[in-house]
N, C-alpha and C positions, 0 to 999 in steps of 0.2 A: 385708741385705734388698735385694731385686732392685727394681726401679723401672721400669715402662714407661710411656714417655710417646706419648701419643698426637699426631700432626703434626694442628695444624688445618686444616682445609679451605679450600683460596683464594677466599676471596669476590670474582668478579671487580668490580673499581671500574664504574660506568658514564661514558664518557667524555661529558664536558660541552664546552660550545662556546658562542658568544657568535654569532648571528643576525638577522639581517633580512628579514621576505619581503617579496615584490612580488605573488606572486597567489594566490587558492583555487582549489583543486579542488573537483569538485563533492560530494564527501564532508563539505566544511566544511575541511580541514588547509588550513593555512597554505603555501606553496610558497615557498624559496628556494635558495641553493648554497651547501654547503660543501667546501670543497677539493675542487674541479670535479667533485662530484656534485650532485645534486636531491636535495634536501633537504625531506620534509613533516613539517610539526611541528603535531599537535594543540594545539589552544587558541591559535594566533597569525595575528592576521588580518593583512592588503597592510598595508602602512606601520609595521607594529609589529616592534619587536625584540626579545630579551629570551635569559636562559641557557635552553640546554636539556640535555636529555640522551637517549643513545642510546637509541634502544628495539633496532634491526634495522638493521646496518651492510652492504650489500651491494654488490656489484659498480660498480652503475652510482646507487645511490641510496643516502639513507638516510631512517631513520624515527625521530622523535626525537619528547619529548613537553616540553612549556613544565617548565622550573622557576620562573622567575624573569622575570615582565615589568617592561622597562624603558622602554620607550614605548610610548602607548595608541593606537590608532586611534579617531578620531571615531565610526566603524562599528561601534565593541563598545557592546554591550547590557546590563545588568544581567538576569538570567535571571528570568523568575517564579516557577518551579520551585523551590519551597526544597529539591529532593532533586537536583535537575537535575547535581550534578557526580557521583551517585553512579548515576540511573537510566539505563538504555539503552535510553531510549524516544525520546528527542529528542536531538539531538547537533550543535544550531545557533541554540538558544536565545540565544545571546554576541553571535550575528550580526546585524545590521540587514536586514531585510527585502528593502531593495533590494539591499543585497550577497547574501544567498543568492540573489535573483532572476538578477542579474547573474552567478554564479559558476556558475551552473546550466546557464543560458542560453550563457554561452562551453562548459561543458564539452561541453556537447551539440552547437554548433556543430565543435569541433574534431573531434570523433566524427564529424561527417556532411560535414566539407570533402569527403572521397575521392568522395563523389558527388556533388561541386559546389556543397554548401549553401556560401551567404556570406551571410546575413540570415538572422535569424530574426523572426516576426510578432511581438505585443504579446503579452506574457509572459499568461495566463491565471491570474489569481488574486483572491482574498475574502476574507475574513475571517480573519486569522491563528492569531487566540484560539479555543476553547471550538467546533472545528470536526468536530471528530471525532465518531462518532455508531454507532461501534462498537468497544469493546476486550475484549481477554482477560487477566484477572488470574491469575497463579498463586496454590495456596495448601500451605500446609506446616505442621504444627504442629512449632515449636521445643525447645530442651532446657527450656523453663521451662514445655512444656505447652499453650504460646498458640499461638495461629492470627494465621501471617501471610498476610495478605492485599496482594499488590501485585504491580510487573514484574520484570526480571531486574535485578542489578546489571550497568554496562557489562564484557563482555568476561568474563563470568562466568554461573555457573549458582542462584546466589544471590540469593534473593528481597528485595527493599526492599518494606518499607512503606510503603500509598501512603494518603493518605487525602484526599486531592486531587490533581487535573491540569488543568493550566490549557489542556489542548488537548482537552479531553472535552467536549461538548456539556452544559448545565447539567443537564438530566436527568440521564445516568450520576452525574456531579461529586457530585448532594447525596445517589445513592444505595450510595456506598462506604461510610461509615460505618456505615450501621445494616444496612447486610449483611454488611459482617466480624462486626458484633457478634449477628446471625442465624445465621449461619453458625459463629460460636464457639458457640451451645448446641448444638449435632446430637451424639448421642452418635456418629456416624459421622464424626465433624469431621477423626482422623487420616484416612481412608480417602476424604476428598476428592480430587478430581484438579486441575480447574481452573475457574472462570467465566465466561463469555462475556455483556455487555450489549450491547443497541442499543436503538437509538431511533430508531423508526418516527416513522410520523408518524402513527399512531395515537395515542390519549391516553396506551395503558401501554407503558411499558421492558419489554422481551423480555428476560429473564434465564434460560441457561441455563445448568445446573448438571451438571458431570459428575462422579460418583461411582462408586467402584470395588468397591461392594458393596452390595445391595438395603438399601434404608433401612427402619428400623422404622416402625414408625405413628405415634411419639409424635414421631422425626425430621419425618415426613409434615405432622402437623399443626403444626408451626412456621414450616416452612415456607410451609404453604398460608394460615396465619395471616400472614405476611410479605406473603404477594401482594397480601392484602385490605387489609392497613393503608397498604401502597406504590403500590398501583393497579400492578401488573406484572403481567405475565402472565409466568409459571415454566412453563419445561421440563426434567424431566431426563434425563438422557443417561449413560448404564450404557456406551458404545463399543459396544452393539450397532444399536439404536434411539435417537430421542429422545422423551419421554414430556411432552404436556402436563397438566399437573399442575392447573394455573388458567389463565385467560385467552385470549387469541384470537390465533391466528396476523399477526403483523407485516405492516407495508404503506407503501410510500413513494410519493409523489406526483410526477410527473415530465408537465409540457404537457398536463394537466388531465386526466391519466392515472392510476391509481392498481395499482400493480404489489406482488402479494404476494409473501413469499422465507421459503424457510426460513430459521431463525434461525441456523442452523450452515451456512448457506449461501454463497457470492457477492455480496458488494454493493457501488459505490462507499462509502468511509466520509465520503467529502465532500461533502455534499448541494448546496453551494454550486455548488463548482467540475463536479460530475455535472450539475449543470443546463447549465451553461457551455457544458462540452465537449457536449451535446447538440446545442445550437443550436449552439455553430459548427461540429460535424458537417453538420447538415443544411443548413447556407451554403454550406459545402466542396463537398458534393456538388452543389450548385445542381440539384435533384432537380424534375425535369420530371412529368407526371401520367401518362406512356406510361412511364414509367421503371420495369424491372424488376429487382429491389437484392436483394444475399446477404450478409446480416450474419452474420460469422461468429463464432464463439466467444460465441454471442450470448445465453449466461446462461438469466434472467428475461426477457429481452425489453428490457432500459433503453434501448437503440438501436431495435431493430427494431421495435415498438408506436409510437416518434413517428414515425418514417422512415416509417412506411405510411398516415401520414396527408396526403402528399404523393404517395406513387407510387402507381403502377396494383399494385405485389406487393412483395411482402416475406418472401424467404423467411432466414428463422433456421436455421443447425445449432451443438448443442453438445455434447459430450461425455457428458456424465452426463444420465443419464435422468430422475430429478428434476427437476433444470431443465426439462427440455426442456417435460416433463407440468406444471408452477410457467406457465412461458409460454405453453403452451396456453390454460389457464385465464386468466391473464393478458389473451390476448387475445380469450376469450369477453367474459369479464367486463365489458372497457371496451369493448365491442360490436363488435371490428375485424374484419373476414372476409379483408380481402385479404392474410393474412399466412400461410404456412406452418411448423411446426417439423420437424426432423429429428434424430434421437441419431446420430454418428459422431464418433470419434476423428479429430482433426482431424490426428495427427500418422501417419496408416496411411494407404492410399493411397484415393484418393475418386472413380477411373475407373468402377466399379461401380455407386455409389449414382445412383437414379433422379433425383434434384435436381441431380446432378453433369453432366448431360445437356440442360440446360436453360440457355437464353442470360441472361446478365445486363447488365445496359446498366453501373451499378455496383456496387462492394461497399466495405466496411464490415467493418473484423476487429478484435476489442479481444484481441490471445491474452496468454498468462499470462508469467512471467518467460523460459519457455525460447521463446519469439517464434515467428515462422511460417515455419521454411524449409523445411518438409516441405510446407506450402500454395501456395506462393507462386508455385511453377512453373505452377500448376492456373490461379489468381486470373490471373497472366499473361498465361496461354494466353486465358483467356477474351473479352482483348481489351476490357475493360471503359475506358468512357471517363474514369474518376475509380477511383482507389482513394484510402480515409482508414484510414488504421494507428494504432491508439491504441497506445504503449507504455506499458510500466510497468519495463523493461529499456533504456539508450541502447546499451549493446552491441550487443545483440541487432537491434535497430535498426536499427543501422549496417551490423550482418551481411545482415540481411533488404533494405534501401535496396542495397545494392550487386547484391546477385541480382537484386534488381528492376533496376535500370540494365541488367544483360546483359539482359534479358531484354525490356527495350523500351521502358523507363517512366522517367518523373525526376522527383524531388522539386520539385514546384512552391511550397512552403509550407510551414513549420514552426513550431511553437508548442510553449513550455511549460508544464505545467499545472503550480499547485502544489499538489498534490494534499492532501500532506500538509508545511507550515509547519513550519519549524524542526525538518525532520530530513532525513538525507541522500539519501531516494529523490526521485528522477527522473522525471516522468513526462512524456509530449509526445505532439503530435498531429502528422503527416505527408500532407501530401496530394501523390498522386502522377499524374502523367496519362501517356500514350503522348508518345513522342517525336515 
């Protein structure tokens, strides 16, 4: 009798190491050197040591992840998150407050040395906890038939259950539970997509609900039963339209201002730090009553409705037409006349458009993660005596602050916002003048 044997497969070992760092990136990883590379090691903060092991061994770096700490830093945190090592929502919960402030703040400095930055202003931040005031839950029904309701797992496409977060503003917080278990009766419960809350500063939570097939009646009425017992107001959303179901379209409060948005909309999520960065917008720009201001990327209006309560004009442009008609209204509403809106892609060229022809003393640009370097040359030209760049990219930043320097301007000012507490995005304010 013949016998084949089969060769196992080499499971490669991961190679382990014994470390120490000195500083964070602004991702939260830990930074030090092993065998004269840079070394970033998830989960190990400045001061602390401990084994790790490879993740990505490469030319000039490596990427390793904690196995085994051996000294603690004063800086580490106990997380509140009971789900926190498994969700990929937050990824610096470990960290002490001032150290993500601090690790943020150098990374963003090193980013903008090449155009001279050496200081940055007083860190811009509020309330750490329960700050959030809009999230998107996925949902899936599992192999036992149940509805999971929560975020992704880290570095995966895999849903965790959430049934609290301690960075949700307490509205959403008390209303995850008894909407998983709403949303578990829908006989359309596999054919869900995803959920979308906020929290207006209306009295009800905006809950919108997207589904992949027209729901029956008996779905309907549980639904609209849900609204009346939760005081929400329910939208659904098919991916063609959004359909309000119950309740009254959303609205946030900004300098005794009251600004509507769609719920699938644009909004700061941090009501706190969006206040902040308003006012010291409007500091930044030291905004005169003759002063004519182009806020760009300008949404809803959250910049351009208080800036016009200082200047003589205010014109807004933004992309999408919604918005643009959302701001309009916006600015009947809260009775302002001296502001104008415009729809243009901000990233096409803007020598054509009739507001593109019109002098502006300042401006004011909040653009999206891919930044303004297709504007920038335009804003330049204009000659304006103040520009404030709000990012949400430090790259892009960095990219966009350098054009500006060719072009005539320098970074007078720099601030970090924390927009969003114990996770690894970035956000910062830049004010720039003529040379």
């Amino acid at each position: 009798m013949v016998q084949f044997y089969k060769a196992k497969k080499n499971t490669p070992t991961r190679q382990k190491f014994a470390i120490s760092v000195e500083g964070l990136d602004q991702f939260g990883q830990g930074v030090g050197h092993y065998q004269g590379k840079t070394c970033f090691v998830e989960g190990l903060l400045p001061g602390e040591s401990g084994e790790v092991a490879v993740i990505d061994n490469k030319r000039h770096f490596i990427r390793a992840k904690l196995i085994t700490l051996t000294h603690t830093s004063p800086e580490r945190r106990k997380p509140l998150c009971p789900i926190y090592s498994q969700c990929g929502g937050c990824q610096q919960q470990h960290i002490s407050e001032a150290l993500q402030h601090s690790s943020k703040a150098e990374a963003l400095l090193r980013l903008l040395k090449p155009v001279g930055v050496e200081k940055m202003d007083r860190v811009i931040h509020g309330q750490s906890w329960h700050y959030r005031r809009r999230t998107r839950l996925s949902l899936r029904v599992d192999q036992a038939g149940q509805l999971v309701m929560g975020f992704r797992r880290k570095k995966s496409s895999e849903i965790i259950a959430v049934k609290e977060c301690p960075v949700l503003v307490h509205k959403l917080n008390t209303l995850l539970v008894p909407l998983q278990q709403c949303l578990a009766q829908l006989d359309a419960v596999a054919q869900l997509g995803h959920v979308e809350l906020v929290a207006g500063d209306n009295d009800k939570v905006t809950v919108v609900l997207r589904h992949l097939r027209p729901l029956s009646a008996a779905d309907l009425k549980i639904l609209e039963q849900f609204s009346h017992n939760h005081s929400v107001s329910l939208f659904l959303a098919d991916g063609q339209q959004h359909t309000l179901l119950s309740g009254e379209m959303p609205w946030y409060g900004i300098n005794q201002l009251n600004l509507y948005f769609n719920p699938q909309g644009f909004i700061q999520v941090n009501a706190e730090i969006n206040q902040q960065m308003i006012d010291n917008a409007i500091k930044w720009l030291d905004i005169k009553p003759t002063d004519r201001i182009l806020d760009l990327f300008c949404g809803v209006g959250n910049f351009t409705l208080p800036l016009a309560k200082f200047a003589r004009s205010v014109t807004g442009i933004e992309g999408l037409a919604e918005l643009v008609s959302k701001a309009a209204y916006n600015a009947q509403h809260n009775g302002i006349t001296n502001v104008a809106f415009y729809q243009h892609d901000l990233e096409q060229d803007v020598s054509r458009q009739s507001w593109a022809k019109e002098g502006f003393d300042k401006v004011l640009l909040d653009p999206a993660r891919a930044g303004a370097a297709e504007i920038m040359p335009y804003i330049c030209a204009l000659q304006p005596e103040r520009i404030v760049y709000i990012s949400c990219n430090p790259a892009t930043l960095a990219r966009d602050s350098q054009l500006a320097r060719q072009l005539g301007y320098r970074v007078i000012k720099v601030t970090m916002l924390d927009m969003f507490p114990h996770t690894e995005h970035l956000e910062s304010m830049v004010l720039f003048e003529r040379h």
